[in-house]
C-alpha positions in Angstrom: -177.6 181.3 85.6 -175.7 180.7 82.3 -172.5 178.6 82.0 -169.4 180.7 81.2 -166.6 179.9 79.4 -163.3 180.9 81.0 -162.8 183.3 77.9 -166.2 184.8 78.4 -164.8 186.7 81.5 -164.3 190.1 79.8 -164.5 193.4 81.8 -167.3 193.9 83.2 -169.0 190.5 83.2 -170.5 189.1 86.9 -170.1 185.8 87.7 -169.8 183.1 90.4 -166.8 180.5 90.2 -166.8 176.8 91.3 -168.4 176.6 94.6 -168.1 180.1 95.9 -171.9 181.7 95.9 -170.7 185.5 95.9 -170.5 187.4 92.9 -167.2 189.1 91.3 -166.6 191.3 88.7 -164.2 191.4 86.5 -161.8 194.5 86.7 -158.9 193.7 84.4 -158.7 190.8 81.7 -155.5 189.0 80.1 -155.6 186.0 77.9 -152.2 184.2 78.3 -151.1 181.2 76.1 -147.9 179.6 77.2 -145.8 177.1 75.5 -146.2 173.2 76.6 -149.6 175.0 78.7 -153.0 175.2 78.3 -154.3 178.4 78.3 -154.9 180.6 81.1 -156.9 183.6 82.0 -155.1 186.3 84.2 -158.2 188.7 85.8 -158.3 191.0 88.7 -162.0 190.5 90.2 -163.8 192.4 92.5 -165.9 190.4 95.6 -168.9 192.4 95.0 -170.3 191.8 98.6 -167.3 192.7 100.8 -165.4 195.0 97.9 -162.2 193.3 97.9 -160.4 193.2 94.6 -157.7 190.2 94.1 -155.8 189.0 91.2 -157.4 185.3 90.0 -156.1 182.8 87.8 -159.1 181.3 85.7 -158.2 177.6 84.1 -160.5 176.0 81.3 -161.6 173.1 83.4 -163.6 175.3 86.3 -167.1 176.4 87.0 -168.8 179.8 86.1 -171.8 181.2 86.0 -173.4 184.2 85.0 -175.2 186.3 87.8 -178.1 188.0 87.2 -177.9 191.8 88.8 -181.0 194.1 88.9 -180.4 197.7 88.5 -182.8 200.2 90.4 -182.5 204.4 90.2 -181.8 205.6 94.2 -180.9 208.5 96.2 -178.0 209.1 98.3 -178.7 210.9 101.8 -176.1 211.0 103.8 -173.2 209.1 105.1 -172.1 208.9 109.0 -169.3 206.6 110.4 -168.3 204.6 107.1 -171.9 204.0 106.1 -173.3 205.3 103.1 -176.9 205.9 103.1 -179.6 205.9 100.3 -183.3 205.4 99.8 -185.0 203.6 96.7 -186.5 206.8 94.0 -190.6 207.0 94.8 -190.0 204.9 97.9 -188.4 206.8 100.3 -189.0 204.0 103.4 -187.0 201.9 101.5 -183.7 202.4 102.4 -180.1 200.4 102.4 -176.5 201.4 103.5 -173.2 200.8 101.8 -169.8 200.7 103.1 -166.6 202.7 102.3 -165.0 199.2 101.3 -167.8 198.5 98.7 -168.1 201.8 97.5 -164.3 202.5 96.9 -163.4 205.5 95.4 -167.2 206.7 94.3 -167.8 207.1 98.0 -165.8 210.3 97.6 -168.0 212.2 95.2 -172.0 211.5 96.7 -173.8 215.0 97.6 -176.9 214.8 98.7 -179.8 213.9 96.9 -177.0 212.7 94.1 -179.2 210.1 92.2 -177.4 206.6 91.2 -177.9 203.6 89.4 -177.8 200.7 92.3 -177.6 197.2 91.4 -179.2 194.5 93.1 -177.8 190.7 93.8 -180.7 188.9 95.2 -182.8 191.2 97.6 -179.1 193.0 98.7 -177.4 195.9 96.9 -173.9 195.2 96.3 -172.7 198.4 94.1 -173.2 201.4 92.8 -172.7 203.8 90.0 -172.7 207.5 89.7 -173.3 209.9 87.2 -170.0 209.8 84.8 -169.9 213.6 85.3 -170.6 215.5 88.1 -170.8 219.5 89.1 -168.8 220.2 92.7 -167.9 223.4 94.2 -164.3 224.2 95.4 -163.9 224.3 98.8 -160.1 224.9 99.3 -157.8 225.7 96.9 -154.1 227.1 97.1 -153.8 230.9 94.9 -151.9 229.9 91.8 -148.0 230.9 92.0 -146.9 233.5 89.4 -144.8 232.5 86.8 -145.6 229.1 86.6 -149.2 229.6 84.8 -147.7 229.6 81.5 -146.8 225.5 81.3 -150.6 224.2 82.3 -149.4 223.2 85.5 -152.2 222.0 87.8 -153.0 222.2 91.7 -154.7 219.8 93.9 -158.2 221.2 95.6 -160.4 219.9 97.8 -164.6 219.9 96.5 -167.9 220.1 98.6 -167.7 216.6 99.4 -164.2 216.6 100.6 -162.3 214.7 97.0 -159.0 216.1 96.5 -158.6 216.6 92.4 -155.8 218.2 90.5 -157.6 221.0 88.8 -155.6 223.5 86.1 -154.3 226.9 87.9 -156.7 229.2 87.5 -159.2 227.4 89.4 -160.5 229.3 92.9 -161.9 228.8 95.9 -165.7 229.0 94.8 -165.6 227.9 91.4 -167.7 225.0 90.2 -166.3 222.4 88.6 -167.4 219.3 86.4 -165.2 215.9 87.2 -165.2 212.9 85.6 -166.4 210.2 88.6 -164.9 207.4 86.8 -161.4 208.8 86.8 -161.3 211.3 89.4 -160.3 213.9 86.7 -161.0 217.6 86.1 -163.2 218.1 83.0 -163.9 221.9 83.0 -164.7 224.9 85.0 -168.8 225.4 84.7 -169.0 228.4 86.7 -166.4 231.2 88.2 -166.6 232.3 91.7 -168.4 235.9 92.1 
């Protein structure tokens, strides 16, 4: 594992700090130079073992190293009682479970047989990544009110795997829509309901 410079924590970057063996991501970075200071790093990191995000203050005199993550392609199957389940792609036996803590937000748009990019600390997967855009059907949506089409107003619906997204107003029940599974926003409408 490579030393790290407290400026070298940019977005994205995994590391381990002092004596604390779990790895963290960084989420949000801020260099901050004060007057009469040295300088400081503001970050918000993510525990990539239990999920946990927390804001950090990184000084120039502590320890970090660089963490080495494998990535492998899996599958998701299913997910029961908080636990999201997958299997390794061209070895289905191998199989590992995520929780809704670790998983966040991307819990919310897995289907079946949704394949993700799973990375690897050690022999333990600790995150996940979808697709950037993915295809959903609409499950529920409220009929648009007249009269207020004309400003681009939007509506929230609920998709196949039970997300809630603000969609524009002509989207129905039925339709199939692709969302961006980074921001949790509407892209387009790829196919209208029969």
């Amino acid at each position: 594992m490579s030393k790290l410079e407290y400026n070298e924590l940019k977005v994205g970057t995994v590391f381990t700090k002092n004596e604390d063996p779990d790895p963290y991501k960084v989420m949000e970075y801020a260099f901050i130079r004060m007057q009469q200071r040295k300088p400081v790093v503001q970050l918000k990191i993510k525990n990539l073992l239990s999920g946990k995000s927390q804001d950090y203050t990184a000084h120039q005199n502590e320890d970090f190293r660089e963490v080495e993550i494998e990535t492998t392609q899996a599958n998701f199957i299913y997910h029961n009682k908080g636990e999201y389940w997958f299997h390794e792609v061209g070895n289905p036996k191998n199989r590992f479970t995520l929780s809704d803590e670790v998983l966040n937000s991307a819990g919310q748009f897995l289907k079946p047989n949704t394949e993700i990019k799973a990375f690897k600390f050690g022999e333990k997967v600790i995150d996940i990544e979808l697709p950037v855009k993915m295809e959903f059907k609409v499950t529920e949506a409220p009929p648009a009110i007249k009269g207020n089409t004309a400003q681009g107003g939007t509506k929230l619906v609920t998709l196949e795997t039970g997300a809630k997204v603000n969609v524009p107003l002509f989207i129905n029940q039925d339709d199939v829509v692709r969302i961006n599974t980074q921001t949790g926003e509407y892209v387009e409408r790829v196919d209208k309901a029969k």
